[in-house]
N, C-alpha and C positions, 0 to 999 in steps of 0.2 A: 849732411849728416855727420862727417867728420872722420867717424870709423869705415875700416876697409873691412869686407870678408876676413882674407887674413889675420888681420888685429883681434877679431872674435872668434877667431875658429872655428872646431867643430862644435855643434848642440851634442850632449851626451845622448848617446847612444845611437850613434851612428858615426860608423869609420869613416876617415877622408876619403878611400876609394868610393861609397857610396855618396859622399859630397859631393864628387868628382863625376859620378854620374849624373847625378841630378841633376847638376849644372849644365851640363852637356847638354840633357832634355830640355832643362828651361832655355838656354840659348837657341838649339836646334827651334823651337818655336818662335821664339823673338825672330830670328834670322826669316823664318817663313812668310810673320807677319808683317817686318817691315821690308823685306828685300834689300837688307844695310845694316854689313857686319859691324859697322862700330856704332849703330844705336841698337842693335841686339847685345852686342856685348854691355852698353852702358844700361839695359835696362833689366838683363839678365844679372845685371849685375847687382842695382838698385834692389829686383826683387829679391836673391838671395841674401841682403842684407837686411830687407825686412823682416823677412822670415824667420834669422837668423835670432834677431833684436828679441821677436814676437817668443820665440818659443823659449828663451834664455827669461825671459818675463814670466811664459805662464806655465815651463816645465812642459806644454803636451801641445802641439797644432794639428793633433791627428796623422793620417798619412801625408807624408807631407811634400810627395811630388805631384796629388792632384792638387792640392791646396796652391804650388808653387806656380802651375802651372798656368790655374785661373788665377792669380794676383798677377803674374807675366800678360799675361791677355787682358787684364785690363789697366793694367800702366802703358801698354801698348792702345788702348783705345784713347785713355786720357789723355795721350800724347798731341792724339791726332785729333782731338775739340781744342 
């Protein structure tokens, strides 16, 4: 993809400490599903840059730690086909 989290920032309207949270949830799952903190970081990672991309596009993804959540679960499934 090229861009980092980082390099996009925050989506408006939401502070980096609740970025910070989020991340944490989405990883804390990665970490559960794979049992392997640096393919939960790389995929927690990947999702939040989806996310990121997605809502800077359409302005709104809903709430957006269930949404982060199930896009993390299933990059973690597609991993493993």
């Amino acid at each position: 993809m090229g861009a980092t989290v980082k390099d996009l920032g925050v989506p408006d309207g939401i502070s980096r400490h609740e970025m910070a949270q989020i991340y944490r949830s989405v990883f804390a799952q990665c970490l559960s599903l794979t049992r392997n903190k640096h393919r939960a970081e790389d995929i927690a990672h990947d999702t939040m840059l989806k996310v990121i991309l997605i809502a800077r596009k359409t302005n709104n993804v809903g709430p957006l730690l269930p949404y982060l959540l199930a896009a993390a679960r299933t990059m973690v499934i597609d991993e493993h086909r």
